[in-house]
Structures are given as structure tokens and as C-alpha cells.
C-alpha positions in Angstrom: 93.6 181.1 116.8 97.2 181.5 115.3 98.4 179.4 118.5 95.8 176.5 117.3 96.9 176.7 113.8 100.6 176.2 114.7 99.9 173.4 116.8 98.1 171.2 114.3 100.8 172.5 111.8 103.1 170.8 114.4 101.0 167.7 115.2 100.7 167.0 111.0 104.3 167.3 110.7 104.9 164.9 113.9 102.6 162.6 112.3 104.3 162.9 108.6 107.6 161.9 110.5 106.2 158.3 112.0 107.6 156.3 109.1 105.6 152.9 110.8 102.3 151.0 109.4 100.2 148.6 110.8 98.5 146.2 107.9 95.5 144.7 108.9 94.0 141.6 107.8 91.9 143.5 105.8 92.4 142.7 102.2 95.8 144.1 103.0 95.3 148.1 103.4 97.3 150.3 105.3 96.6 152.3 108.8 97.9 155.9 108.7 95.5 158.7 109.6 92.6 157.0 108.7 92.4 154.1 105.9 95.0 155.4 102.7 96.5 153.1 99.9 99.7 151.6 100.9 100.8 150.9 97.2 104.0 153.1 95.8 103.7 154.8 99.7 106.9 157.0 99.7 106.5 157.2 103.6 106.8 153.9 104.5 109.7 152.7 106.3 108.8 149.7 108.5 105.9 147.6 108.2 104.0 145.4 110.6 101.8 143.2 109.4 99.2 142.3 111.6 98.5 139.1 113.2 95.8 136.7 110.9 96.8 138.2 107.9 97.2 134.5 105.8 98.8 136.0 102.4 100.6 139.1 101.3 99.1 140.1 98.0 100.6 140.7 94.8 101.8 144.5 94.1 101.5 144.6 98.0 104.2 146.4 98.5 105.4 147.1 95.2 107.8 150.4 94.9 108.1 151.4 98.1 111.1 152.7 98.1 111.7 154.1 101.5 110.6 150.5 102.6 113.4 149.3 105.1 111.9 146.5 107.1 109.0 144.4 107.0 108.0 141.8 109.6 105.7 139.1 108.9 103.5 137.1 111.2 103.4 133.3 111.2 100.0 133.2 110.0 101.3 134.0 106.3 101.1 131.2 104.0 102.0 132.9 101.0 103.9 135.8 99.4 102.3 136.8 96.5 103.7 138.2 93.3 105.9 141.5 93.1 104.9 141.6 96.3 108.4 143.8 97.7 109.4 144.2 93.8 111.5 147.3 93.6 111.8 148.2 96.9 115.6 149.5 96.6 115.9 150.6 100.5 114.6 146.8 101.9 117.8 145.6 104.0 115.6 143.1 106.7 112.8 140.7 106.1 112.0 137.7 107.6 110.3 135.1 106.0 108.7 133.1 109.0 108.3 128.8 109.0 104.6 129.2 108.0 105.1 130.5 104.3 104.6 127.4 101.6 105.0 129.9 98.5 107.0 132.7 97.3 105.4 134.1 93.8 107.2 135.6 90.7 109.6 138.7 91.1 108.6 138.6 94.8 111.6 140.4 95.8 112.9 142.0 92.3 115.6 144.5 92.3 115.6 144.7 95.8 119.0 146.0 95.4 119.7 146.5 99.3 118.1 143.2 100.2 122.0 141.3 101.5 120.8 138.2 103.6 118.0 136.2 103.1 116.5 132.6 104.9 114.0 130.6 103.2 112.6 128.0 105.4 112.0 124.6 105.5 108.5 125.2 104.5 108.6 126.6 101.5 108.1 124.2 98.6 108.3 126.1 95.7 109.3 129.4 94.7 108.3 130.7 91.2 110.8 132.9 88.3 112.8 135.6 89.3 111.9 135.9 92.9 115.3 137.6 93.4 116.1 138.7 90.2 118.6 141.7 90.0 119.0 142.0 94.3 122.9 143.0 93.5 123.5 143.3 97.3 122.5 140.1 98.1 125.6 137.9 99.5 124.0 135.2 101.5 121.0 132.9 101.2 120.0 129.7 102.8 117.4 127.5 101.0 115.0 125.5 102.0 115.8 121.9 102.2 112.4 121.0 100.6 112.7 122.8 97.4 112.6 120.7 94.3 113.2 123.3 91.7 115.5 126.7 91.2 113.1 128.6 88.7 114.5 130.3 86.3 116.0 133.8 86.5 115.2 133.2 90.8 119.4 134.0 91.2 119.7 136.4 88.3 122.1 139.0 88.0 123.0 139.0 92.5 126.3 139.8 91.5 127.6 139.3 95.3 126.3 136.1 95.9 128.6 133.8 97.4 128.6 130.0 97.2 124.8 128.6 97.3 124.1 125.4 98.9 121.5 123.8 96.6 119.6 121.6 99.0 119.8 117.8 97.9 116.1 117.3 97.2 116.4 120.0 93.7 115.9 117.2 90.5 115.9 120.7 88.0 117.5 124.3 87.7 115.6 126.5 85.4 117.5 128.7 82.7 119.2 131.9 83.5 118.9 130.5 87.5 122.0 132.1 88.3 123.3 133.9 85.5 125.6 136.9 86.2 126.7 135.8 90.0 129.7 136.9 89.1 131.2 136.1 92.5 130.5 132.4 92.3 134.0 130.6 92.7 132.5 126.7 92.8 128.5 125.0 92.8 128.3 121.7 93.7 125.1 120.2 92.0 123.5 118.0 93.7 122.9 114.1 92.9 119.0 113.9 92.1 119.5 117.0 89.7 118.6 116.0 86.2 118.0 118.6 84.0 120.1 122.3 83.5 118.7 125.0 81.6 120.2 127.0 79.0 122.3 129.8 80.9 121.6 128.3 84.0 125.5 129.5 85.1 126.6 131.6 82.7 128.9 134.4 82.8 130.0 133.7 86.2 133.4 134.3 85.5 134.7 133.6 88.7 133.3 130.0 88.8 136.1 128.0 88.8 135.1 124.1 90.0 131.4 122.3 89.1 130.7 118.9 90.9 127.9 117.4 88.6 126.2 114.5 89.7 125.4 111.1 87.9 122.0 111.5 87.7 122.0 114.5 84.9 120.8 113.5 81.5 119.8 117.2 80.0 122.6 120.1 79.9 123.7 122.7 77.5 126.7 123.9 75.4 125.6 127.6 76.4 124.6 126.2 80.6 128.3 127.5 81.4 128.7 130.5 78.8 131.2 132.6 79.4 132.4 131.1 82.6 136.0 131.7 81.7 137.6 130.8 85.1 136.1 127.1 85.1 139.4 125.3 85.6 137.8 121.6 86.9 134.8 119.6 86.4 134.3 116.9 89.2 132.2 113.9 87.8 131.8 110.5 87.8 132.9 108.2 84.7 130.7 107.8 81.9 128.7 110.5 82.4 127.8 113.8 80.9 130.1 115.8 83.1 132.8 114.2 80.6 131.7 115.7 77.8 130.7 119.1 79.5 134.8 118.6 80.6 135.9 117.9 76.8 133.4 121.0 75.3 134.8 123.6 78.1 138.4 121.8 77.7 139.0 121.9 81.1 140.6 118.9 83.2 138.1 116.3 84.9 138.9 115.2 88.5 136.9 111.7 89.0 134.0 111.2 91.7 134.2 107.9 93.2 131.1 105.5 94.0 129.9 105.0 97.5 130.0 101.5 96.5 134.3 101.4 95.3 136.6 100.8 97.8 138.3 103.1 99.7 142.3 103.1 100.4 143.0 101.3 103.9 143.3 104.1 106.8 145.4 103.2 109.6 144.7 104.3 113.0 147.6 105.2 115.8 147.8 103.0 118.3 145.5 103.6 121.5 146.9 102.5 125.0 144.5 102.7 128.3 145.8 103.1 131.4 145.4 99.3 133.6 142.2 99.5 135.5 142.3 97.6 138.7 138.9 96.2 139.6 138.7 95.2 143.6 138.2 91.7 144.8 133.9 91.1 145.1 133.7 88.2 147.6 130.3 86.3 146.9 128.4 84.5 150.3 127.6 81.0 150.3 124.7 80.5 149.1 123.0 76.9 150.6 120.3 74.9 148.3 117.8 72.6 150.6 117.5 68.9 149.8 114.8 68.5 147.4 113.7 65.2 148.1 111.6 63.7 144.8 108.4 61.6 145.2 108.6 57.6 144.0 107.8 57.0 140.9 105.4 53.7 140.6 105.2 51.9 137.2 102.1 50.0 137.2 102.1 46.9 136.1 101.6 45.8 132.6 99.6 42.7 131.6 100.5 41.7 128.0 97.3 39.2 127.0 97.8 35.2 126.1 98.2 35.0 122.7 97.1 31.7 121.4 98.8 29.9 118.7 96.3 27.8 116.6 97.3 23.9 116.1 98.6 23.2 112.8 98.1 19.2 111.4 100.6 17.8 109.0 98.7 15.2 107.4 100.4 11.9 107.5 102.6 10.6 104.8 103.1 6.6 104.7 106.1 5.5 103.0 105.7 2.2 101.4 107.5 -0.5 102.7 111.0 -1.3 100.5 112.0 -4.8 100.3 114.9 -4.7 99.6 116.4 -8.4 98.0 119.5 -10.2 100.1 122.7 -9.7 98.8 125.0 -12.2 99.3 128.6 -11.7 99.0 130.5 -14.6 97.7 134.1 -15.2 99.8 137.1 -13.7 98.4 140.1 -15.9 99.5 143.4 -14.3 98.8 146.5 -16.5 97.8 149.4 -16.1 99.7 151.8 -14.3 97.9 155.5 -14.6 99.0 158.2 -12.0 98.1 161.5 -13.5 97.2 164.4 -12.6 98.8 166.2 -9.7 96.6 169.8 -10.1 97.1 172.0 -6.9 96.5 175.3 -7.6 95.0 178.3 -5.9 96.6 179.5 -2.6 95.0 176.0 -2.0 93.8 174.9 0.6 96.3 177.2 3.4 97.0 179.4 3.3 100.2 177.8 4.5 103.5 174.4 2.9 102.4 172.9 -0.5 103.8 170.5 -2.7 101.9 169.0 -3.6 105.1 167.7 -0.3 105.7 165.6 -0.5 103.1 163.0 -3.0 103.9 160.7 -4.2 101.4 157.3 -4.5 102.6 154.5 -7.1 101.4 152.1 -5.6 98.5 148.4 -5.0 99.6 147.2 -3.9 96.3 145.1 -7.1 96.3 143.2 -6.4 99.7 142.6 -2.5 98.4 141.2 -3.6 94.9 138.2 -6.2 96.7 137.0 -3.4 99.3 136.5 -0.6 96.6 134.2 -3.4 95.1 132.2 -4.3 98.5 131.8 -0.4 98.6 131.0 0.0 95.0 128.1 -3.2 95.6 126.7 -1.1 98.5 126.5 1.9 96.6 124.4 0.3 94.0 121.9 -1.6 96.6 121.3 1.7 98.2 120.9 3.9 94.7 118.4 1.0 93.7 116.3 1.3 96.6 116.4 5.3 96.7 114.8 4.5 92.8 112.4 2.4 94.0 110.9 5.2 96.9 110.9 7.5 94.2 108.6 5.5 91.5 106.0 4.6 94.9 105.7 8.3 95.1 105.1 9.0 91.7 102.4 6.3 91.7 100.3 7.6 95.0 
């Protein structure tokens, strides 16, 4: 009997010492000699969640804080609220590509928690999911996130740089207040609106790139950031002004769309590449010999032009009255000898070279009157046609 007794005694203590649970996809309860409730469980170490199960509930896990590891299937969709919160001793979790949703203080004050991957499939994560994780150095967003809730970063005094993927348009207030180990944060360009406190009292923050796009922003958003020595922005925006209230210096952004200063390239020399000769065969075309071609013949039809009468026109007949031209007879008219006294002309000059020739005046004056005479018959019978006509 005693023997019996000491070997249960040893078989519950072996079992007390397995520190691993199985969760079913059973409304999320816990297999350990027989069915027990999981919540505040002091003996969990590792967890397994079982195949199927689609969500981890809220308070699922709350307080455990023996809780080391949990590994999650890729049927979980979503990670409900408080779900890890306060489980001080969680150092490994993986979140795996199927979870959409992370819900409020998922992972609070999991002070051990030190790297974390959200994947591309989560969309939105609610306040404070990481709220007070101290150890927490490293965490890699999701590149589909649109909004850092408030309080989500608050407080992870180790956390280095965060890349905040490029799709955020909002970072809620408090988002990453207290990461005291912050030494820049490069916000991206669709971000529009920064809460109050969103970076304040990261003391070791010393550059912020803000983007043109932001139109909301506090005095308090950079409170007690004493080691800000630079703002990066672009001109006329409100990173001046956040410059000007922190009095700090502004280094200027430049537009995708300025120019750029010229870059010159080193010189690039290529070794000579000798190609060899490619001889080509003669390549023969046969005589293509072309079928004539026979225009047939075109017969362009008679084309008759009708006769045209002109009526006849009788021209009366003009008599026209004899005109008799009396004789003209024409004296003779002798030219006396012109004698040229001696002494007259100046020497070298002959008289006899300058003949004097007989006057015909007379002959010219009587045949511009025979011509003047036949002018007038001929204007007088042209007078005469034209009265006839006027008559008919």
C-alpha cells in the first residue's frame, strides 16, 4: 500500500513539473489532467494552441506569469483583447500571416516580450497593444497598417528606431511616448494627423523628417524631447513652424519634381571585341517571267453635233454717187540761181556742196486732199449702211 501511495505521490509530482498545454478549439480551455481553467494558470510555461482554433479570446491568457512561449496556428484570425496582458515572463511569440486584428492591451506589460513581427496581414491594431513592454527593442510593422493607435508604443523604453510603414495617414496620442531610446522617426508622407504626446519625452530623439502631407500637430506632440536638434521638412509646411516652436534648425526636403545637381560618371572603357568574318552563300532567285497584260479596246461612241442655221442677213445695196476729181495742173516753178558772194562762207567750205533742191510742198498739199476726199466718200457710205439697218 505505502509503495502505491509513493508512486502516485511521484506520478502527481511528474505531472505538476510538465509546464506544456494543449488549447483546443474549444471555446479556448486548457488540457491538463482533465479540463481546468487556463486563466491566471501559474503553471503554464509554453502553450500550443491547437490547430482550427480561429481567434484567441480576450483575458485568454491574461496573467500568466510563468507564460514563456506561445505558438499560434495559421488558422487564428484574431487576437483578442488582454489576451497575453501581463504576462511578465513571455520572451517568444509568433504572430503567424493569417491574423487581421490585434485587440486592446493585447500584449500589456509584457515586460520580457524583446522582438516582435507583425505581418502583412494585419490591418489594424487597437490602443495600447504594447503598452509598458520595457524590453521590447525591435518590432517590424505591417506594411498594411493605416493607423498607430494610441498608447500602442507607450512607455518601451528600449525601442530602437521604428519603421512606420508608408501606408499610416494618423498616429494616435501618447503612440510612442516614453521610448526613451528613440534617436530619429521618419514620418511618413500620407501621415496627416499627430496626436497630442504622440513623441513625447523621448529625450534621445534627435532628428524628425515630417512629410508635406501633415495638416494637424501639436505644441505638446514633441514634449520634453530635449535632444531634438533638426527637423527635416519641406518649405511651407508645418514642419516650419514645429522647427520655429522647438527652435531647432530646419534642414529642407526637396521635391521629387526639383532638379537634382548633375552627377558625373567615370569613364567606362571595354575591351575591343573581335567578331569573326560570317561568309553568306549565294543565294540564286529564278526568272519570274510575268503574264501579258491585254488592254481591251475602248470604243468611245459618235457624238453628233446638231446643225446650227444662221439666218441670212441681206445688206442693201449702196450706190454710192461718182466722184470726179477735177485735174490739178501744177505750174512750173523755177528756182533762181542763188549766187554766194566770196568771203561769205568761211574758208574750207564750198557752196557747191550744198545743193538746193526743188520745193514739193505743192505736190504734198493736193494728195492730203485726194486722201481727205476719200475719207469722206467712204465715211458717207459707212452712214448710209448704218440708217438701212436701223430702218429693217
Amino acid at each position: 500500500m505505502k509503495k502505491i501511495i509513493a508512486v502516485s505521490l511521484i506520478l502527481l509530482l511528474m505531472l505538476s513539473a510538465i509546464p506544456v498545454f494543449s488549447v483546443s478549439a474549444e471555446e479556448y480551455t486548457v488540457v491538463y489532467d482533465g479540463t481546468v481553467s487556463y486563466r491566471g494558470s501559474d503553471l503554464i510555461t509554453t502553450v500550443v494552441i491547437a490547430d482550427g482554433v480561429t481567434a484567441i479570446s480576450d483575458n485568454a491568457f491574461e496573467e500568466c506569469s510563468n507564460l514563456t512561449t506561445v505558438i499560434i496556428p495559421s488558422s487564428v484570425t484574431k487576437i483578442g483583447e488582454k489576451a497575453f496582458n501581463n504576462c511578465n515572463n513571455l520572451t517568444n511569440v509568433n504572430i503567424p500571416e493569417s491574423v487581421t486584428f490585434i485587440g486592446y492591451k493585447a500584449f500589456y506589460y509584457c515586460t520580457s516580450l524583446t522582438n516582435v513581427v507583425i505581418p502583412n496581414s494585419v490591418t489594424y491594431m487597437e490602443d495600447a497593444v504594447f503598452l509598458g513592454c520595457s524590453g521590447l527593442t525591435s518590432v517590424v510593422l505591417s506594411e498594411n497598417l493605416t493607423k498607430i493607435s494610441a498608447h500602442t508604443f507607450h512607455n518601451c523604453i528600449n525601442l530602437q528606431n521604428v519603421i512606420i510603414p508608408d501606408k499610416v495617414t494618423e498616429i494616435g496620442e501618447k503612440a510612442f511616448k516614453d521610448c526613451s531610446s528613440f534617436t530619429e522617426i521618419v514620418i511618413p508622407d500620407k501621415v496627416r494627423n499627430i496626436g497630442s504626446l504622440a513623441f513625447s519625452d523621448c529625450s534621445k530623439l534627435g532628428t524628425v523628417t515630417l512629410p508635406k502631407s501633415l495638416n494637424t500637430i501639436y505644441e505638446d506632440t514633441f514634449d520634453g524631447c530635449t535632444g531634438i536638434k533638426t527637423i527635416r521638412c519641406y518649405a511651407d509646411s508645418y514642419g516650419e513652424d514645429v522647427a520655429e516652436f522647438l527652435g531647432v534648425s530646419i534642414e529642407y526636403l526637396q521635391d521629387v519634381n526639383e532638379s537634382y545637381p548633375d552627377v558625373s560618371y567615370p569613364d567606362v572603357s571595354y575591351p575591343d571585341v573581335s567578331y569573326p568574318d560570317v561568309s553568306y552563300p549565294d543565294v540564286s532567285y529564278p526568272d519570274v517571267s510575268y503574264p501579258d497584260i491585254s488592254i481591251p479596246d475602248i470604243s468611245i461612241p459618235d457624238i453628233s453635233i446638231p446643225d446650227i442655221s444662221i439666218p441670212n442677213v441681206s445688206i442693201p445695196d449702196v450706190s454710192i454717187p461718182d466722184i470726179s476729181i477735177p485735174d490739178v495742173s501744177i505750174p512750173d516753178v523755177s528756182i533762181p540761181n542763188v549766187s554766194i558772194p566770196d568771203g561769205v562762207l568761211p574758208d574750207g567750205i564750198n557752196p557747191n556742196d550744198f545743193p538746193i533742191e526743188k520745193d514739193n510742198t505743192t505736190e504734198i498739199l493736193i494728195l492730203v486732199l485726194i486722201f481727205l476726199l476719200i475719207g469722206a466718200v467712204v465715211a458717207i457710205v459707212l452712214i448710209l449702211k448704218h440708217k438701212s439697218k436701223s430702218q429693217k
